[in-house]
N, C-alpha and C positions, 0 to 999 in steps of 0.2 A: 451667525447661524450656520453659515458652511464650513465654518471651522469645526462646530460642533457634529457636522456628518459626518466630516470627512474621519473624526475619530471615533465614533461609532463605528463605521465600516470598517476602521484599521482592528477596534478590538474584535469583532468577529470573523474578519476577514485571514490577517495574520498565523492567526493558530493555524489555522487551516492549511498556508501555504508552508508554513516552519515544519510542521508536520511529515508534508507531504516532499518535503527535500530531504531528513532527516531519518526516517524510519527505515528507510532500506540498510541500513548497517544491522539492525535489529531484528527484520522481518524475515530475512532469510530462515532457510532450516537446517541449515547447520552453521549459525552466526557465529562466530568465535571460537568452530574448531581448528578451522588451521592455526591461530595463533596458540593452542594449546597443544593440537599434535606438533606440530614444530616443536616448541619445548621442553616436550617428553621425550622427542625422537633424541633431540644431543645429549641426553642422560642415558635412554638404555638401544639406543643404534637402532631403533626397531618401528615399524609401522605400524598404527593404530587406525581403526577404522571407526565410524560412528553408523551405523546401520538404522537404517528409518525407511524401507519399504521390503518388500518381496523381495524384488530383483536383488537389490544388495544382497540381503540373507544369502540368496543362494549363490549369487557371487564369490561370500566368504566360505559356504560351505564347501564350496568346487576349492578354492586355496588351501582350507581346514584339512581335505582330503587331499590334498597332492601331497602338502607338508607328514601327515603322517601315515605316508605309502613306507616311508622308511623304516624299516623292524626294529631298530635301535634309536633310541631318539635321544638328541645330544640336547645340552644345556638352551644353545641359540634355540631352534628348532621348539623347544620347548615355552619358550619365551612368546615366540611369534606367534605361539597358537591360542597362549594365554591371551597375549593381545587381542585377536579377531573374535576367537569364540566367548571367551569369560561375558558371560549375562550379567554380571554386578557390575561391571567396567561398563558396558550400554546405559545401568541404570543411572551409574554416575554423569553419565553424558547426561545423562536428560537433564541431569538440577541446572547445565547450563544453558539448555534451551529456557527451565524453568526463568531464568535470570535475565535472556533476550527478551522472551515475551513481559519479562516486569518492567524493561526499560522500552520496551516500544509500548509498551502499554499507558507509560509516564509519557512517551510525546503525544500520545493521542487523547491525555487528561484533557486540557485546555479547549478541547473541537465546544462549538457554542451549540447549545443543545437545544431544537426544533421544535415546535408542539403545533397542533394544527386540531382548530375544533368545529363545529354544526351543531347552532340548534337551530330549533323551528322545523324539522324536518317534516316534511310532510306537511305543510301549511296551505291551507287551501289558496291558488290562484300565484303564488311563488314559489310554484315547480318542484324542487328538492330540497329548499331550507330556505330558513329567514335572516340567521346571522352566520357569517363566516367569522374565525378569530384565528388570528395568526400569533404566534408569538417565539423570538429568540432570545437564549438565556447564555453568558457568560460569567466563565468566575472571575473577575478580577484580580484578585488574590492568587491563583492557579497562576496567573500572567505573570504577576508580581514576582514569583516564585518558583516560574519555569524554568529560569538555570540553575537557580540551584535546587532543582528536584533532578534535571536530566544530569548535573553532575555527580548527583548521589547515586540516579541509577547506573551510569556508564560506570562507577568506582565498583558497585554491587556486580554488575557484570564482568571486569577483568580480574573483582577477586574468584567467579565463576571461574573464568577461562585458566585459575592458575591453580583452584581446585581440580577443577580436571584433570590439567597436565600430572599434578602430586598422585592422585588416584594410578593415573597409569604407570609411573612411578613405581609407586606404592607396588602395585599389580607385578612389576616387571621382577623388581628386586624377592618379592614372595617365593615367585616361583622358579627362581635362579634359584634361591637358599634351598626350598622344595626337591630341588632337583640332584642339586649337594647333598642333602639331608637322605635320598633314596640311594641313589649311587653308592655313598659309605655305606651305607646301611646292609647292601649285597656284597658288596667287601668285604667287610666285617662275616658274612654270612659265609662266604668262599673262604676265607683264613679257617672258619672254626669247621667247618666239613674237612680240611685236609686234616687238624692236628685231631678230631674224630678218628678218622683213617687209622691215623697212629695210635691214640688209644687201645681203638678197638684192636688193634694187632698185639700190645701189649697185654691187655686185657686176656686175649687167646691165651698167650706165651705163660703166664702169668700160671693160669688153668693149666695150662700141661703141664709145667711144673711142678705145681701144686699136686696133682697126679704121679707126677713120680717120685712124690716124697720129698723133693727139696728146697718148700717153702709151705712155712705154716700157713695156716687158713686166716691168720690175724694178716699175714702180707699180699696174700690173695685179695684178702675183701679189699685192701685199699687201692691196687690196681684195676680192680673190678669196680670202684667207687668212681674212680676219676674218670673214666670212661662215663659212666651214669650222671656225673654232675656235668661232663660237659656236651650229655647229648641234651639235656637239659636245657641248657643255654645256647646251643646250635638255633630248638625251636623258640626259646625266644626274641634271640636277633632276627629269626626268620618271622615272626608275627612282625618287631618291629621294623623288619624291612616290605612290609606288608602294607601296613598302617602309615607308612612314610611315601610309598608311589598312592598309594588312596589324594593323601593330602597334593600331591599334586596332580592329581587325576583332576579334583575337585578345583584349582586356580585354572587350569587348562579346559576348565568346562564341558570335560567329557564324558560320555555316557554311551552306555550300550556295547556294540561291536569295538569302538574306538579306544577302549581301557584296553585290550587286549597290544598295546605295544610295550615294548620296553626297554630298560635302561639299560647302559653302561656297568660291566661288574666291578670296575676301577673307577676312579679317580685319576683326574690328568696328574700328571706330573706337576712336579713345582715348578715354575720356571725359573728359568738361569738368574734372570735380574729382577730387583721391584723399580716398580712406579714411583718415581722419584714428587712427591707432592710436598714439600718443603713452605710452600706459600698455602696448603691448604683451607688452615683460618682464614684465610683473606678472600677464598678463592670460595667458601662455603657464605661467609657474609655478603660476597657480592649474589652468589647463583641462589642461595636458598629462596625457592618461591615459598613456604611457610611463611618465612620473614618478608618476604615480600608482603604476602594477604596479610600479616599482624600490621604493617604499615598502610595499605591498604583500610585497615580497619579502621586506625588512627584516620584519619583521611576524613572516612564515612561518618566518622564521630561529629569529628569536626563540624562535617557540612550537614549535619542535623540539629547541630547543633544552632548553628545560623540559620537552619528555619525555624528551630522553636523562637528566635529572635525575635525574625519576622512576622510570625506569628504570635507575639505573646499578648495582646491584646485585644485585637481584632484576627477572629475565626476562620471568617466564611465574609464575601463581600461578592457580590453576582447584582450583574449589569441584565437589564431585560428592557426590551424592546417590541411593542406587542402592534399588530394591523388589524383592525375589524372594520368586514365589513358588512352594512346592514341594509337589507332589501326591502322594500314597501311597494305597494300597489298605490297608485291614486289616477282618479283618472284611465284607468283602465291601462297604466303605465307601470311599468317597474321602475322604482329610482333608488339608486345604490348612495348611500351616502356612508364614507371610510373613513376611520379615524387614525390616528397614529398615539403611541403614548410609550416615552421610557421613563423606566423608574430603575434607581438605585435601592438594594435590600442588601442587607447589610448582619450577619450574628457578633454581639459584644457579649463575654463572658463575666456579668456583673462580678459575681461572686467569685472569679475566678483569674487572677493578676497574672497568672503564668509562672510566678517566682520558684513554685513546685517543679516545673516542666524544666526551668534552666537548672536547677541545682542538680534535679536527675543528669541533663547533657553533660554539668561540669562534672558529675561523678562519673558519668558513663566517658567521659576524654580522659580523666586521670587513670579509670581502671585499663581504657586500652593504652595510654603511655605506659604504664607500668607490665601490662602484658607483653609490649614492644621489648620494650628492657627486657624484661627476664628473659624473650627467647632469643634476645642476641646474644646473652651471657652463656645460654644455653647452647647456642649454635656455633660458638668458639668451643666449648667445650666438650661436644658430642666431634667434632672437625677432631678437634687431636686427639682425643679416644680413639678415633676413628684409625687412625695413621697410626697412633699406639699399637693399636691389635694388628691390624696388618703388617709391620715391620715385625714385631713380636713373633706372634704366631708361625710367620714365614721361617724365622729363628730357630726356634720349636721344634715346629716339623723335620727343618734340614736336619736337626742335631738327632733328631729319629733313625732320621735315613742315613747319614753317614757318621755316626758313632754308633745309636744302639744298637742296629738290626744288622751293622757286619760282627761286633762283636758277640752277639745271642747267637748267630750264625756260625761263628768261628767255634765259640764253645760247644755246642752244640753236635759238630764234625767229631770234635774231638771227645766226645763223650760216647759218640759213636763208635769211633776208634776203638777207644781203650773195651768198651764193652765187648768188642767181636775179638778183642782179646784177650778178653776175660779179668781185667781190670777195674773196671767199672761196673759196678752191679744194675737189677734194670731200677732201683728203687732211685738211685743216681738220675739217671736216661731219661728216666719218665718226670721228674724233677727239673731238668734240662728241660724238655720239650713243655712243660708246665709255663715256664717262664717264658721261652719263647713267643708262646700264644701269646701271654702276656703285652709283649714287648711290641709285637705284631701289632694288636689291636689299637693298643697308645698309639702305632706311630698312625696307622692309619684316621685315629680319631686326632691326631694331631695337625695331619694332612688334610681332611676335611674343614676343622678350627680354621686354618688358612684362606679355603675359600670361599668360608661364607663370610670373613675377615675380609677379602677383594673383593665379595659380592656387594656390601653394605657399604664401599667407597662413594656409590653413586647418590645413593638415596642421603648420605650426609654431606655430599656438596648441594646437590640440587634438592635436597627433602624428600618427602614421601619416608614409607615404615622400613625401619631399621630392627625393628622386631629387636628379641632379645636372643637373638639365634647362637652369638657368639658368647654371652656369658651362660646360655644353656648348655652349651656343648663344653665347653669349662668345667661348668660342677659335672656334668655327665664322667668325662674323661677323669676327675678329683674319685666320683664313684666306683667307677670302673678301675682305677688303682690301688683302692681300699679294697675290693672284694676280690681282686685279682685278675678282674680282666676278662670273667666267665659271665 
C-alpha cells in the first residue's frame, strides 16, 4: 500500500518539478536570439537587434538617427540600418518567440490538473456547505511521452532559431543588391547627362549648318533625332534610378524625413584580387542553415512519428485522485467523515487501429528524405553557380575597363582630331560618341553584374535569398545591347 502512494505522489509530483527545472531556456523573451543573432552576424558582419519594449524602440531609433546623419550613405551603413529598423525582420523574430512559447508550453503539458468543489451550501446548522470534493487529474500518456514531445518541441524551436538567422540573411543580402541596384542605376544616369551635353551641342552645330546652307534638312533631322532619343532615355534611367533607391528605402524601413539621403553616383572599383573559395561546395554543405532546418525537419519527422507509435492504440490515459469530505450534524456535533478514491480512465479508439496515422508519418519521413536530398543536390549547385558568376563577371567587367572603354576612348580622340581638321565629318563624331555611350553603359552594367555577383556569395554558403539579381542584370545588359545602350 505504500508502494502504491509513493507512486501516486511521484506521478503528480514529478511533472511539476521537471517543469519547473527545465522551462527557463524557453521562458525567457528573447529565448534563442543570440544563438540566431550570432549566426547571421558571421554571414553579414553586422548586428541585429530583436525589439520588445519602448525603451528599445527608442534605443534603435537614437542608432537609426546617428547612422543616417551621413548625406551619403555607403553599402555597410546601409545594411545596418536594414537590420535595426526593417518592421518585417521584428515580425520574423516573433515566429521564434512563437516556437519558445510552444515548447515551454509542452513542458508545462504534463502539471496534474486541480478541481475543488461545494455543495450543500447554505445548509442549515453546517455553516457554509455539506460536502467538500477534492479532486487531482494526470495524463499518464502525456508522461509516457514527455521526451519525446520536449524533443520534438526543442528540434521545432532551433529550426525557429535558424529560420531567423536566414530571414536576417535574407534581409542583409536584399538590400546590399538594393544598394548596388541604386548606385548603377545614378551612374548610368551621370554617363547619359554628359553624352546629352554632347548631343545637344551637336544638335546646335548641326542647326547652324543647316542655316548656312551646308547640310540638307534630311542630315539635320537625324542630328536633331539623336539628341531627342537620348534625352528620352536620360528620363528613363532617371525614373529607373528612382524606383531602384524607393526599393531600398523600403528594406531599410524608412519613411518620412529619413528618405531624403543618398547614394553614391559610382560604383566601387573592382578590386585587385578575388576571393579565392575553391572549397566552396563543401564549405555551403557544411554552413547552409536551409539544409540545416531540411534536416532538422527530417528529425521532427522522425520523432512524430514515434509518437504516432506510441500512441496508436491507446489515446488518452489520465490518473485521478479525488478527497471528499462530508459534514453532518448529530448530536448537536459536526462530524466530518473523508473519503479518498483513485480511479484510472482511460480513451481506446475501437474503430480506429492507427495504421492510417503511421502510413501518413512513414509518407510524411520519405517526403522530408527526399526534400533533404533535393536541397543538398541543390545547394552544391547553387555553391558553384555561385563562384561561377563571381569569377566570371569579375572577368567581364575587367575586360570593360581595360580593353573596351580605353579603346572607345582612343577612337573617340581621334575622330575628334580629324574633325577640327576637317577630316571627319560630324555624321562620323556623332557615330563615335553614339557607341561610346554605348560602351559606357555595358561596362558600367558590367561592373555592377559583379557586385551583386559578391553580394550573393554570402546568402549561398550560409542560405537565405539569393534573389535572381544576377541573371536579371544579364538579360538587362543582353537588352540593353540589342537597343544600343539608350
Amino acid at each position: 500500500m505504500a508502494s502504491l502512494k509513493i507512486k501516486l505522489i511521484s506521478a503528480f509530483v514529478l511533472p511539476v518539478f521537471a517543469t519547473g527545472c527545465v522551462s527557463a531556456g524557453y521562458s525567457a523573451k528573447d529565448a534563442g536570439f543570440a544563438n540566431a543573432s550570432a549566426r547571421s552576424a558571421e554571414a553579414t558582419g553586422k548586428q541585429t537587434v530583436w525589439v520588445q519594449n519602448r525603451q528599445q524602440a527608442e534605443q534603435i531609433r537614437e542608432r537609426v538617427n546617428a547612422l543616417m546623419a551621413k548625406k551619403t550613405i555607403d553599402v555597410e551603413t546601409a545594411v545596418q540600418v536594414a537590420l535595426l529598423n526593417n518592421k518585417g525582420l521584428q515580425a520574423a523574430y516573433a515566429d521564434l518567440g512563437d516556437s519558445a512559447a510552444d515548447a515551454w508550453q509542452t513542458q508545462l503539458s504534463v502539471l496534474p490538473k486541480f478541481s475543488v468543489g461545494l455543495s450543500g451550501i447554505g445548509t442549515p446548522g453546517l455553516e457554509a456547505y455539506r460536502v467538500l470534493e477534492g479532486a487531482i487529474a494526470t495524463n499518464i500518456l502525456a508522461l509516457a511521452t514527455y521526451d519525446k514531445d520536449i524533443k520534438l518541441a526543442d528540434t521545432r524551436f532551433r529550426q525557429a532559431q535558424l529560420n531567423a538567422a536566414l530571414a536576417t540573411i535574407s534581409l542583409a543580402s536584399e538590400t546590399r543588391r538594393a544598394w548596388i541596384n541604386a548606385v548603377a542605376a545614378w551612374e548610368n544616369v551621370g554617363y547619359l547627362n554628359q553624352a546629352k551635353i554632347a548631343a545637344d551641342s551637336a544638335s546646335e552645330l548641326a542647326k547652324k549648318i543647316g542655316e548656312a546652307g551646308s547640310m540638307t534638312k534630311g542630315d539635320q533631322a537625324r542630328e536633331h533625332v539623336f539628341y531627342a532619343e537620348l534625352t528620352g532615355e536620360t528620363a528613363k534611367a532617371r525614373l529607373a534610378a528612382k524606383l531602384a533607391k524607393e526599393e531600398l528605402v523600403r528594406l531599410m524601413g524608412l519613411s518620412g524625413a529619413d528618405i531624403a539621403f543618398q547614394v553614391p553616383n559610382r560604383l566601387p572599383s573592382l578590386p585587385k584580387t578575388l576571393i579565392k573559395r575553391d572549397d566552396i561546395e563543401a564549405e555551403a554543405i557544411h554552413k547552409r542553415m536551409d539544409l540545416q532546418v531540411s534536416r532538422l525537419e527530417l528529425d521532427a519527422t522522425a520523432q512524430s512519428y514515434k509518437l504516432e507509435d506510441a500512441t496508436r492504440f491507446v489515446t488518452d490515459i489520465e490518473l485521478v485522485g479525488t478527497l471528499e469530505q462530508e459534514r453532518e450534524r448529530e448530536d448537536g456535533k459536526i462530524h466530518r467523515n473523508i473519503s479518498k478514491t483513485a480511479s484510472l480512465e482511460f480513451t481506446i479508439p475501437i474503430f480506429d487501429s492507427g495504421q492510417a496515422r503511421m502510413r501518413k508519418g512513414e509518407l510524411a519521413y520519405m517526403r522530408a528524405a527526399n526534400q533533404l536530398a533535393e536541397k543538398a543536390v541543390n545547394v552544391r549547385s547553387e555553391a558553384r553557380s555561385g563562384y561561377v558568376a563571381y569569377r566570371s563577371t569579375y572577368d567581364i567587367a575587367r575586360h570593360y575597363r581595360n580593353s573596351v572603354l580605353p579603346l572607345r576612348s582612343a577612337i573617340e580622340e581621334q575622330s575628334l582630331l580629324t574633325y577640327n581638321g576637317m577630316i571627319t565629318s560630324t555624321f562620323e563624331l556623332i557615330a563615335d560618341t553614339r557607341d561610346k555611350i554605348d560602351s559606357t553603359i555595358l561596362a558600367v552594367n558590367a561592373k555592377r553584374d559583379f557586385w551583386l555577383a559578391e553580394a550573393n556569395l554570402a546568402p549561398v554558403i550560409y542560405g537565405g535569398s539569393t534573389g535572381s539579381a544576377v541573371a536579371e542584370a544579364e538579360v538587362a545588359s543582353a537588352e540593353d545591347a540589342e537597343s544600343g545602350g539608350h
